[in-house]
C-alpha positions in Angstrom: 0.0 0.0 0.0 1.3 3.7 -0.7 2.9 5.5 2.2 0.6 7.9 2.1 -2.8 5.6 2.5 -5.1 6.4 4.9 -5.4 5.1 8.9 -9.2 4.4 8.8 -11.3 4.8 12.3 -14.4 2.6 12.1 -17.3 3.1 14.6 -18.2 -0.1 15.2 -21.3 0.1 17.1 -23.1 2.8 14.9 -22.2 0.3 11.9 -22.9 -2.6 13.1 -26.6 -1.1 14.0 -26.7 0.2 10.7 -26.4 -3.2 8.6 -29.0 -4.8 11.5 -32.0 -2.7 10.2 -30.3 -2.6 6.5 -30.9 -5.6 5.8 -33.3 -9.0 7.3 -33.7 -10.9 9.9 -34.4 -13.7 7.9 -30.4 -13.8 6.6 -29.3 -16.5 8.8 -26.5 -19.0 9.6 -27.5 -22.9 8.6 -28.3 -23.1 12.6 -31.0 -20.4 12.4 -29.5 -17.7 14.3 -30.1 -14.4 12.6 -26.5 -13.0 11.2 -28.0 -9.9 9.3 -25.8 -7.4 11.0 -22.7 -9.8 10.6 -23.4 -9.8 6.9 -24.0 -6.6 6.6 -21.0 -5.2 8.6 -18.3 -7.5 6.8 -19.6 -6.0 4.0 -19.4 -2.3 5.2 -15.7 -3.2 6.2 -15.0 -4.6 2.6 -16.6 -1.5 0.5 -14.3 1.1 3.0 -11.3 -1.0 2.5 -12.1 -1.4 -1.5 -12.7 2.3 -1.8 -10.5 4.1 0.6 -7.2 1.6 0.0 -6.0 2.2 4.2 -2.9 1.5 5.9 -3.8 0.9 8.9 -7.8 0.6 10.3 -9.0 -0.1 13.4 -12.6 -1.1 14.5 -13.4 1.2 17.4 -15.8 0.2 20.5 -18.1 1.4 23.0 -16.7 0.1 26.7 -19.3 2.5 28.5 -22.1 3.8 26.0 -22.9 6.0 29.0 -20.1 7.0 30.9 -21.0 7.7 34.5 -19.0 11.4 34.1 -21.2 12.5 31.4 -24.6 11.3 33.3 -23.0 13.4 36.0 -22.5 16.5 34.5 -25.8 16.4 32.6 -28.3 13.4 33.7 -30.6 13.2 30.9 -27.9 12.1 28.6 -28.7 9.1 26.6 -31.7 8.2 29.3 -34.1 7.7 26.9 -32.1 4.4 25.0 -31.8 3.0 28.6 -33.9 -0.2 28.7 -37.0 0.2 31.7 -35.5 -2.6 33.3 -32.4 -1.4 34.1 -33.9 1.5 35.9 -34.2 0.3 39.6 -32.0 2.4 41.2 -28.3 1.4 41.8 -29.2 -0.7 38.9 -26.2 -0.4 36.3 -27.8 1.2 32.8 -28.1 -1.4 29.6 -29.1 0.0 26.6 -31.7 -0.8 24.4 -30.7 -3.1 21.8 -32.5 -5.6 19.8 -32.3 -9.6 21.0 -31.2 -10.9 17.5 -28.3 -8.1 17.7 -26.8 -8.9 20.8 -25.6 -12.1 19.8 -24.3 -11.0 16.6 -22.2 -8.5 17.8 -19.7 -11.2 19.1 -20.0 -13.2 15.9 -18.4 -9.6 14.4 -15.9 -9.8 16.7 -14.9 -13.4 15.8 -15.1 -12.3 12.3 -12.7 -9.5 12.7 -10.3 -11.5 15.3 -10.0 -14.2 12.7 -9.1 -11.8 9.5 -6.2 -9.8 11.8 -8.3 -6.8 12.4 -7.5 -4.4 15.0 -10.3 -3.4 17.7 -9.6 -1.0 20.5 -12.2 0.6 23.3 -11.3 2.4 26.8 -13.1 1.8 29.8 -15.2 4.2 30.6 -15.4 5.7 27.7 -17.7 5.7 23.9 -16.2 4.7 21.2 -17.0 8.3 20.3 -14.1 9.1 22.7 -12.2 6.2 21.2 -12.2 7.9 17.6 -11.8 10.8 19.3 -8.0 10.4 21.0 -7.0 8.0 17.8 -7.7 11.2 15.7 -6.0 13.7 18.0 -3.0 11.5 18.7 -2.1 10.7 14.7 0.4 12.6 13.2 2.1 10.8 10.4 -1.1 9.1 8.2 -4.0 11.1 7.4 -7.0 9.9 9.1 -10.4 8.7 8.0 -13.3 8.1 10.3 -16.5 6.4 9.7 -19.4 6.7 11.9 -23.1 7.6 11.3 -23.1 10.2 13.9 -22.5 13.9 13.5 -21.2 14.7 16.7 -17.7 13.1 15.2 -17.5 16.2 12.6 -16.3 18.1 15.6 -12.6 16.2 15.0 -11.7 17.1 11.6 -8.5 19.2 11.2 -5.9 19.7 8.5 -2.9 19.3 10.6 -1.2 18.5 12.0 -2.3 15.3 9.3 -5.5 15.8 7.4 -8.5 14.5 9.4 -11.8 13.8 7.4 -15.5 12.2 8.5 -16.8 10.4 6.1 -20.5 10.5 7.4 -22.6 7.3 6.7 -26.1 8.6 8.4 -27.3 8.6 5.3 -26.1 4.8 4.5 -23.0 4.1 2.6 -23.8 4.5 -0.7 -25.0 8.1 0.4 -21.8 8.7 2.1 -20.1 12.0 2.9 -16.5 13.2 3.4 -16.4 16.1 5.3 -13.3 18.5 6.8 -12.9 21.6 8.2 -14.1 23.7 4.8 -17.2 21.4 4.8 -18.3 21.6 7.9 -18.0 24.8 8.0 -20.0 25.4 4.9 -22.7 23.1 5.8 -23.4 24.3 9.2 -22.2 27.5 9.1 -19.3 27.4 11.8 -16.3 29.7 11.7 -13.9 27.7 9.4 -10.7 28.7 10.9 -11.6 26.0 13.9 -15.0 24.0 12.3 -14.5 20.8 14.0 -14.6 22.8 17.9 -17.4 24.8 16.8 -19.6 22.1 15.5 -19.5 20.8 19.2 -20.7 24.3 20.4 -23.0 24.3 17.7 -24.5 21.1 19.0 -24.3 21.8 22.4 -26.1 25.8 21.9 -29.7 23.9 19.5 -29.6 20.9 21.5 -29.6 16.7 20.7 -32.6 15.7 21.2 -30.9 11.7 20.1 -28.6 12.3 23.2 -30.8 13.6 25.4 -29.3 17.6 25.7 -31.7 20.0 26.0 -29.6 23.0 24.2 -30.2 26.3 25.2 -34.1 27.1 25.7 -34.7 29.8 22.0 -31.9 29.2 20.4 -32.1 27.0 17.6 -29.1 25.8 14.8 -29.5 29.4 12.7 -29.1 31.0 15.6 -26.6 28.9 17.0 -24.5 29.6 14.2 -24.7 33.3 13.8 -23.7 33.9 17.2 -20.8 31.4 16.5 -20.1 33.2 13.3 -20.5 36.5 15.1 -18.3 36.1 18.1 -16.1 33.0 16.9 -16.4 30.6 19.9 -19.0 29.6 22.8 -15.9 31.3 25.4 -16.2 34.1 23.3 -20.3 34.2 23.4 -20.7 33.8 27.0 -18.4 36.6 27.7 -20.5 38.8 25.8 -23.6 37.3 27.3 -21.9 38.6 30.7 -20.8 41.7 29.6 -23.2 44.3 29.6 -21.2 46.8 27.0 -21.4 44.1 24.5 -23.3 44.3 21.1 -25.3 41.0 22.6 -29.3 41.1 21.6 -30.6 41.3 25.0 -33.4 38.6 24.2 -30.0 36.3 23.4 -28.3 37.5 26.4 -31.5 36.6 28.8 -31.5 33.4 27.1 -27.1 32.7 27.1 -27.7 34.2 31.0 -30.8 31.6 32.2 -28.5 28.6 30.7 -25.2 29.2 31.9 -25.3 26.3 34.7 -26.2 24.4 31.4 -23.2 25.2 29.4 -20.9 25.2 31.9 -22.0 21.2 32.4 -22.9 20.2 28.7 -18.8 21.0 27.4 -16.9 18.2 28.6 -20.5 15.8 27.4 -20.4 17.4 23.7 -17.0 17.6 23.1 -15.2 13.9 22.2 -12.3 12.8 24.7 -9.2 13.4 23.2 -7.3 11.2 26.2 -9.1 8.4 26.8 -7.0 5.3 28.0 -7.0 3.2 24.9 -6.3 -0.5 24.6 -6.0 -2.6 21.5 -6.5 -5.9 20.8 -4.0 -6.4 18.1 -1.3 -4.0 16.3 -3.6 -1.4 14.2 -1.6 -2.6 10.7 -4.3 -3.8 8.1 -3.6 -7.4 7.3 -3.3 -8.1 3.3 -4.9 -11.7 3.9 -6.7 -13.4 6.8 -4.6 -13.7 9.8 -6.2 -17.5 10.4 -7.3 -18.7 7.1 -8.7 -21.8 9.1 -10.7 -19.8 11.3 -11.9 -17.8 9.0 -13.4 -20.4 6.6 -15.0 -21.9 9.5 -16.6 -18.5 10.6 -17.7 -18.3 7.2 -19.6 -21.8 7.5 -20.5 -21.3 11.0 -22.2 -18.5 10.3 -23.5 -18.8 6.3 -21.7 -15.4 5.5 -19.4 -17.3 2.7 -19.6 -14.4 0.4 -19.1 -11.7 2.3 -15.8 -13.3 4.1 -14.9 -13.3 0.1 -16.0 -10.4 -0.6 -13.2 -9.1 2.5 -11.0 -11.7 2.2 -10.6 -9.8 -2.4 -10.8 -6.5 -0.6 -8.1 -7.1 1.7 -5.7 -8.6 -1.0 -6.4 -5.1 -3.1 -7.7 -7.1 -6.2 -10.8 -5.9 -8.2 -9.1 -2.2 -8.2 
């Protein structure tokens, strides 16, 4: 592979949900056991590998899908995907997932154990966070990450290695690359630091999918005049505070009655950029299965013979 190919960051939970409702339940393995996600995800992994030609790739994971220090700081956050019963107080959260995805999402893991494919999480952390530090901490490949979820835009960068989202909310085919000049066209962020003031953005209108509230009146156009206006959410709440500044004084009520809000939602928007993060293998992508024996018996085990193919040609770069 060239030098300069890619290290691609894959989230794997928001994929792996993706290809369960993309395609059947009634794709199964010759026991009976549904394997729609498997298929699909294997897949997924193939197309990014065939299209994007990385170096290095590494499927990223969700140790804590609701880390206790962002339930802290703002306690609605995700509550709405935790499942009832899980609710008893001092009751560890579980989140809502399907029956007939649960099991799958170890059969992935075989899948990508058996081809050589890297995997890393942090505990305590979403794999969010996960993408999050990998980004920050890469300096010699360009990156590429791959998640369905918007709140990753806030990492892109050009240096001090080009950082770019390709956005798959929208499915793969659909799929968007986005960096800083994107971004900042799209959602109308100061371009000179898009990726930091997409989080602002998204923390001023609000998530309603993770459960923020945003600040009460103030919706994304808004949002992103004020960000275009003063440059930064520091720079907006000063101005709220300041009573010389050129701050509407309907905004400045409304920046004013959510400080204690802001103040909180900040370290819950914006991605970790430290988390402690452990691999499961060296992050190098493997040019043929790791355990060819394993493999073919994952692909019989679970009925996914095509697809481990379909990989198994990606990985060894033919069909380009």
């Amino acid at each position: 592979m060239d030098v300069t190919a890619p290290v691609m960051l894959l989230d794997g939970a928001g994929l792996w949900f993706r290809a369960f409702y993309g395609l059947p339940e009634s794709l199964t393995a010759p026991d009976g056991r549904p394997v729609n996600a498997v298929r699909g995800f294997t897949d997924m992994v193939a197309a990014l590998v065939r299209a994007h030609r990385p170096r290095r790739l590494v499927v990223c994971l969700d140790n804590d899908w609701r880390p206790d220090f962002r339930v802290a700081a703002i306690p609605s956050y995700k509550a709405h995907r935790v499942e009832e019963a899980a609710r008893e107080p001092g009751e560890v959260d579980v989140e809502e997932v399907p029956d007939s995805l649960t099991p799958q999402v170890d059969m992935i893991l075989d899948v990508l154990d058996a081809f050589g494919i890297a995997t890393a999480g942090a505990d305590g952390y979403e794999a969010d966070d996960v993408l999050g530090t990998l980004a920050a901490r890469e300096t010699t490949d360009p990156v590429i990450v791959v998640s369905g979820d918007r709140d990753l835009l806030q990492v892109v960068r050009d240096e001090p290695v080009p950082v770019r989202v390709l956005y798959v909310g929208r499915g793969l085919a659909k799929a968007e690359l986005f960096g800083p000049a994107e971004v900042a066209r799209k959602y109308g962020v100061p371009a000179e630091r898009a990726g930091a003031a997409y989080a602002e953005l998204a923390l001023l209108r609000g998530d309603p999918s993770d459960g923020l509230p945003g600040v009460a009146g103030i919706g994304e156009k808004t949002a992103s005049k004020l960000l275009l206006e003063f440059g930064s959410l520091e720079a907006l709440v000063a101005a709220a505070a300041d009573p010389s500044s050129t701050l509407a004084t309907g905004v400045r009520a409304k920046i004013g009655a959510a400080a204690e809000y802001i103040a909180a939602a900040v370290p819950v928007v914006r991605v970790a950029t430290d988390a402690p993060v452990a691999f499961s293998r060296e992050d190098a992508l493997p040019s043929a299965p790791s355990d060819r024996r394993r493999v073919a018996e994952v692909a019989q085990d679970y009925g996914i013979e095509n697809a481990i193919a379909r990989l198994t040609s990606a990985l060894a770069g033919e069909g380009d």
